[in-house]
C-alpha positions as CSV (number, residue, x, y, z in Angstrom):
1,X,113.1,98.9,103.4
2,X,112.8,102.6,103.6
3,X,109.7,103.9,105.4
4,X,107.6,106.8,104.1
5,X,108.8,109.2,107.5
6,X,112.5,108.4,105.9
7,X,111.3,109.2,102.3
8,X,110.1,112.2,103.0
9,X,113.0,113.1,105.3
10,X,115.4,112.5,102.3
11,X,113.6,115.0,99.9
12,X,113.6,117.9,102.4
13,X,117.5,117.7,103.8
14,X,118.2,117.2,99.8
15,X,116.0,120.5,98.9
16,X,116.6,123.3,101.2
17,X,113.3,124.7,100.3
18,X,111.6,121.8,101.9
19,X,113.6,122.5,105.6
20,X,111.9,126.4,105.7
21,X,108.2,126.2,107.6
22,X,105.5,126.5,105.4
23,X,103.0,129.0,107.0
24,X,99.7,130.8,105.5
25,X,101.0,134.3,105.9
26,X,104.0,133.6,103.4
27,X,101.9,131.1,101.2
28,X,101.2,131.3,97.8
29,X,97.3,131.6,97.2
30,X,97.0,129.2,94.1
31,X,94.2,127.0,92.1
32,X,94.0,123.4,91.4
33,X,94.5,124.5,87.5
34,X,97.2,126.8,87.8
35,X,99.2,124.2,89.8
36,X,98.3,120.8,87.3
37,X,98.7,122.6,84.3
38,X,102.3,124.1,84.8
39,X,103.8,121.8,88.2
40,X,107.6,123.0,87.6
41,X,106.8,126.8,88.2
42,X,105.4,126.1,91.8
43,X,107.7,123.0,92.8
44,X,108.8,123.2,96.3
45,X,106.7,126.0,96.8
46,X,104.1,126.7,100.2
47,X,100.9,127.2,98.8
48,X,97.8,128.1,99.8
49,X,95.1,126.2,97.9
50,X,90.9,125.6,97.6
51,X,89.5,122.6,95.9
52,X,87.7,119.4,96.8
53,X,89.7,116.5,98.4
54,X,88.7,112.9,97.7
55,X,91.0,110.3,99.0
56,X,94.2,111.3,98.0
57,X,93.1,113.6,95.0
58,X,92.1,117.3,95.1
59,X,89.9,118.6,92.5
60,X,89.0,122.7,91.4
61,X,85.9,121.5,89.9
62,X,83.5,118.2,88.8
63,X,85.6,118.2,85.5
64,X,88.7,116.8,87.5
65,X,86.8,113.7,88.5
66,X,85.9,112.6,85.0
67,X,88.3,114.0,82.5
68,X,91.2,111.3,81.7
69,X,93.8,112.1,81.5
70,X,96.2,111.7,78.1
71,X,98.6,109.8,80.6
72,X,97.5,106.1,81.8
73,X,99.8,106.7,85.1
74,X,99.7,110.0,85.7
75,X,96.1,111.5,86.9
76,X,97.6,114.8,87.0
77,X,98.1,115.4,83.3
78,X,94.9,116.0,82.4
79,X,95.6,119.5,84.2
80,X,92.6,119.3,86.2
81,X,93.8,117.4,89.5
82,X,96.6,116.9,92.0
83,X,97.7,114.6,94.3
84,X,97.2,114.8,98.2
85,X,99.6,113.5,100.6
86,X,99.4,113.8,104.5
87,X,96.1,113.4,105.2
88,X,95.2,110.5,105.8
89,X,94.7,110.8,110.0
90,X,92.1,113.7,109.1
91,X,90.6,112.1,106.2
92,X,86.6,112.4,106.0
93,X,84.4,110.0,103.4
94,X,83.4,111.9,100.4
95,X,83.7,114.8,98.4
96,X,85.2,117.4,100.6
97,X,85.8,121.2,100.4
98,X,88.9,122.1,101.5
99,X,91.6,124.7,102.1
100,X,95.2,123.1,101.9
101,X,98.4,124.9,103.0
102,X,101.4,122.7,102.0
103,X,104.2,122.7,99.6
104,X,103.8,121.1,95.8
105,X,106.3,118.4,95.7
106,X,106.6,115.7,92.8
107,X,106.8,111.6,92.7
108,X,109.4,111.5,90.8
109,X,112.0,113.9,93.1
110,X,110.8,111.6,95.7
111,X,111.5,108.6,94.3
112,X,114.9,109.8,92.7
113,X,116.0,110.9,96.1
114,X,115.1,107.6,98.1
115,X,116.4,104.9,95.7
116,X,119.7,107.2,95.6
117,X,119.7,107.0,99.5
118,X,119.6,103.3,99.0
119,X,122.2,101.0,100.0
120,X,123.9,98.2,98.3
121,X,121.3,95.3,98.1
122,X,118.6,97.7,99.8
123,X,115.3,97.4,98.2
124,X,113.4,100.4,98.9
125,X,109.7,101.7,98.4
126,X,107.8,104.9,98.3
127,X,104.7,105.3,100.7
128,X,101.9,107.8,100.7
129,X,100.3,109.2,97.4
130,X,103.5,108.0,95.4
131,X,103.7,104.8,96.3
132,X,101.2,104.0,93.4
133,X,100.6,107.4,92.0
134,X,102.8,109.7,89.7
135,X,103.1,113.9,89.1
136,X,102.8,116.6,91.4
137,X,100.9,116.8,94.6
138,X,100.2,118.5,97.7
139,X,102.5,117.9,100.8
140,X,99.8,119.1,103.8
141,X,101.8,120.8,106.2
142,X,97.6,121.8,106.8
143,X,93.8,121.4,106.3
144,X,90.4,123.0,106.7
145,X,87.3,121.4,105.6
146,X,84.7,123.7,105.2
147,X,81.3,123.8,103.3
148,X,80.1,124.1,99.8
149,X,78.7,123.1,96.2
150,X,78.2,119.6,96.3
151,X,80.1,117.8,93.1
152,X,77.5,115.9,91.0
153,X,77.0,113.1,89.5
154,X,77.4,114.0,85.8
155,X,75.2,111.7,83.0
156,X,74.1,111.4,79.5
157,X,76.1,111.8,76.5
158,X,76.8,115.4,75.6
159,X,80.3,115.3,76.8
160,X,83.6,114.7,75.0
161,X,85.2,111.9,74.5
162,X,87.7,111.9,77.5
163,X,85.2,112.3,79.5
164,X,84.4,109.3,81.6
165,X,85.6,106.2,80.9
166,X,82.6,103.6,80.3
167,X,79.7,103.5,77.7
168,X,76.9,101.0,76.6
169,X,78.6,98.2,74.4
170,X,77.6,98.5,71.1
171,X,75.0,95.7,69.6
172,X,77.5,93.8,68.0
173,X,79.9,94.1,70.8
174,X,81.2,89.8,70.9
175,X,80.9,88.9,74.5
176,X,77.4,90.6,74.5
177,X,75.6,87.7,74.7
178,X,78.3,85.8,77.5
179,X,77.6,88.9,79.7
180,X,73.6,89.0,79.3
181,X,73.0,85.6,80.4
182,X,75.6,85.8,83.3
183,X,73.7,88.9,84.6
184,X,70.7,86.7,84.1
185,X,72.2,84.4,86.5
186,X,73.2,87.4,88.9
187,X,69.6,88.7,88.7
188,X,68.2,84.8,89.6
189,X,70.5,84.4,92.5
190,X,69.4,87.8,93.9
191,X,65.7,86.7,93.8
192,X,66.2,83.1,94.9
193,X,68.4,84.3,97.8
194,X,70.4,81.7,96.4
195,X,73.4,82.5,98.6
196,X,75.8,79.5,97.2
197,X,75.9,80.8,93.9
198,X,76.4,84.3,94.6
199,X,79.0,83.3,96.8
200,X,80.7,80.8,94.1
201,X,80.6,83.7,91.8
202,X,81.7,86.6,94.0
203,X,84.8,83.8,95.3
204,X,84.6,80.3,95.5
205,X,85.1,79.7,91.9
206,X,88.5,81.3,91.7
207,X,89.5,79.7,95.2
208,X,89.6,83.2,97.1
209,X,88.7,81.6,100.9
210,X,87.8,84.8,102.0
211,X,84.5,84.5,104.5
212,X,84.3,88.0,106.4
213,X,84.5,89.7,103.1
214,X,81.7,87.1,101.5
215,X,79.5,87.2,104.6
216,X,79.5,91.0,104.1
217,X,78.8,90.7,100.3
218,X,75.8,88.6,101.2
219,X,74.4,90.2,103.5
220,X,74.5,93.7,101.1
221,X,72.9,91.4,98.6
222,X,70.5,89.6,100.5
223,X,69.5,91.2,103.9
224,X,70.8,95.0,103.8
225,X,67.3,96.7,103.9
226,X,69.1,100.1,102.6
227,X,71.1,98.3,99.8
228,X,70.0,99.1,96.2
229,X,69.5,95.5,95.7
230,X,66.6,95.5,97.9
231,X,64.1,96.6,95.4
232,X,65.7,94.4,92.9
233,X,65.7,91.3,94.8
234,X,61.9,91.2,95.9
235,X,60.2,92.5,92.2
236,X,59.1,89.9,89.9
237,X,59.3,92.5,86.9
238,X,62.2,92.4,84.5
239,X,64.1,95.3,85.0
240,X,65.5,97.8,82.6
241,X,69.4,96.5,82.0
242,X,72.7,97.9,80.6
243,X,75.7,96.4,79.6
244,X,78.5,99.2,79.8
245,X,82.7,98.4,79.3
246,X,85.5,100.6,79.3
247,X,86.2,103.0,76.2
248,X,89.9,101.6,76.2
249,X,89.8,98.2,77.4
250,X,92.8,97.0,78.8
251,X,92.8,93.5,76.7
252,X,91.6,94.3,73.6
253,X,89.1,92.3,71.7
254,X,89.6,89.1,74.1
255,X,88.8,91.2,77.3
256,X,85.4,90.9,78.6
257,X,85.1,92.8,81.5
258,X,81.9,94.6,82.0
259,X,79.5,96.8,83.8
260,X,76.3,95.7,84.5
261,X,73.5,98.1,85.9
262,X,70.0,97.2,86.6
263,X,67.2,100.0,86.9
264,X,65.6,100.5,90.3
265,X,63.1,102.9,88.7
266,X,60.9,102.5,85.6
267,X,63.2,104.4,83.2
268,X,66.9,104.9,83.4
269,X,67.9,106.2,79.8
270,X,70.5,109.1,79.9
271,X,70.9,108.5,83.8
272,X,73.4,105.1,83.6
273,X,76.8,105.8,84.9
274,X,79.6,107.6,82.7
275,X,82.6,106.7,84.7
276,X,83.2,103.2,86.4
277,X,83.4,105.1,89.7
278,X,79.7,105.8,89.6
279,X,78.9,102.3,89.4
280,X,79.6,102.9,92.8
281,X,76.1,101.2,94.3
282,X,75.6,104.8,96.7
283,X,72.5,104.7,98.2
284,X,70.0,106.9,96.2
285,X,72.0,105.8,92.6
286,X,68.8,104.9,89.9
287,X,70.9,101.9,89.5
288,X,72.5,98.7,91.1
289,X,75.5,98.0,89.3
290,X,78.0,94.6,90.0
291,X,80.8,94.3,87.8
292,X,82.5,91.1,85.6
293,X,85.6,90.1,84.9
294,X,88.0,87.6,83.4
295,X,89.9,86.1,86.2
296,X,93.1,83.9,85.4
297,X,92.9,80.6,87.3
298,X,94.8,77.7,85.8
299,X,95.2,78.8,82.7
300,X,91.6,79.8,81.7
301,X,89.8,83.0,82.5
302,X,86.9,82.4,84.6
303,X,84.3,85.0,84.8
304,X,84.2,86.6,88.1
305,X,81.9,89.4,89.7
306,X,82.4,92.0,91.7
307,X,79.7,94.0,93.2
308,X,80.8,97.3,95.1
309,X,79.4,98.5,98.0
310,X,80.7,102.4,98.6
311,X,79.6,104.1,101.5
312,X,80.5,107.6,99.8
313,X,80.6,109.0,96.6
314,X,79.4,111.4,94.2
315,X,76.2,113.2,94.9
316,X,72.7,112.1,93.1
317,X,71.8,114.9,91.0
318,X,67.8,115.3,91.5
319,X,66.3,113.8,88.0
320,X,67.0,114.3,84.7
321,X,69.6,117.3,86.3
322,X,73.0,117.7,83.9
């Protein structure tokens, strides 16, 4: 099996571009836009670039996050991100300014140039940002983080349609009720402490033996003073509830995966989460979200929660903002 050091070894003795150092004085200064929206006219080329990086994504502005793109495997073709790859030993959690100096490359070259490098009955594989990602990125050669505009949260509806990617289900959405009395039972576990069933939900009844992960889920639940659930798990009051799915679900009509978000505060119209990402469960949120899902196991699709618990993520807006 190739190894990423190989991979990207291949592309720059096959591109003589790629062997030249890429330093600032000779860069290119270019934007996040410029690059997404036309990759072939700066391919290969050493840039010089602003934006904000999260994980292996580089943004110009909070549009990037949560525009989709027309492409289901290709993030970059909504012109408003690229891919990052090398910096993963100087990664910091979060939204982060940042000024990149690398050369665009593209996951197609790459993976063009290793599987011809391959030899007879060789399987090889891609690593980095293209090992499950697709268009151009960002080959750090190197980074500077640095300060500025925090990207928020955005909410409500006035936004067009490729704009996030979950809403409220509609009234006579059909898994409506299956979904309301399963967050029932979430909501009753939470309050009961009732650690067996959360657990069974979470993992035991789809035969995932996994106990660090499940003692850590519990205690976010149950004991994490500074978990959104906290507040949930010690009121008596009903809180206010949404049911949100995916705009495009993957399934169609039989798929009933869902959001669901419980209220911390008294009122939580026009703040629930656009974008599944927000239901991110980020201290300060309005909301505690956990997630449901159809999980195959012997032939029937059991359904099985999720509850995230991010450490990082978009920043709070203060309320009502836009």
């Amino acid at each position: 099996m190739k190894s990423l050091a190989l991979a990207s070894l291949l592309v720059a003795l096959g591109n003589p571009a790629m062997s030249a150092n890429c330093e600032r004085r000779d860069a290119l200064r270019v934007t996040v836009t410029q690059v997404a929206g036309n990759p072939d006219a700066y391919m290969n080329k050493c840039v010089l670039i602003d934006g904000v990086m999260y994980g292996h994504s580089l943004f110009e502005t909070v549009d990037g996050v949560y525009v989709r793109s027309p492409d289901a495997l290709d993030d970059t073709k909504s012109g408003l991100r690229l891919g990052v790859d090398g910096a993963r030993a100087r990664a910091r959690p979060g939204y982060r300014h940042v000024t990149l100096l690398g050369r665009i490359q593209d996951c197609e070259v790459i993976r063009q140039c290793v599987e011809a490098a391959a030899g007879p009955d060789e399987v090889v594989m891609v690593g980095g940002f293209c090992h499950t990602a697709y268009g151009p990125f960002v080959s750090i050669e190197d980074l500077e983080f640095h300060g500025g505009a925090p990207f928020f949260r955005q909410m409500g509806d006035a936004h067009p349609a490729n704009y996030g990617d979950i809403e409220p289900v509609p009234a006579n959405w059909p898994h409506r009720a299956k979904i309301e009395a399963l967050a029932g039972k979430f909501l009753a576990a939470l309050r009961a402490r009732d650690r067996h069933t959360l657990a069974d939900i979470h993992f035991r009844n789809v035969g995932l033996e996994w106990p660090d992960d499940e003692a850590q889920m519990l205690h976010f639940l149950l004991d994490d003073p500074k978990s959104p659930f906290a507040a949930l798990r010690t009121s008596t009051n009903a809180p206010q509830t949404v049911v949100l799915s995916y705009r495009q679900p993957d399934e169609g009509e039989d798929d009933f995966s869902a959001f669901v978000c419980f209220c911390r505060e008294p009122d939580c119209t026009d703040r629930w989460p656009i974008a599944s990402f927000d239901a991110d469960n980020v201290a300060g949120r309005p909301y505690a979200c956990t997630t449901i899902e159809p999980y195959l196991s012997d032939g029937h699709d059991i359904p099985h929660f999720r509850t995230p618990a991010m450490k990082a993520g978009l920043v709070e807006p203060t309320r009502r903002a836009r």
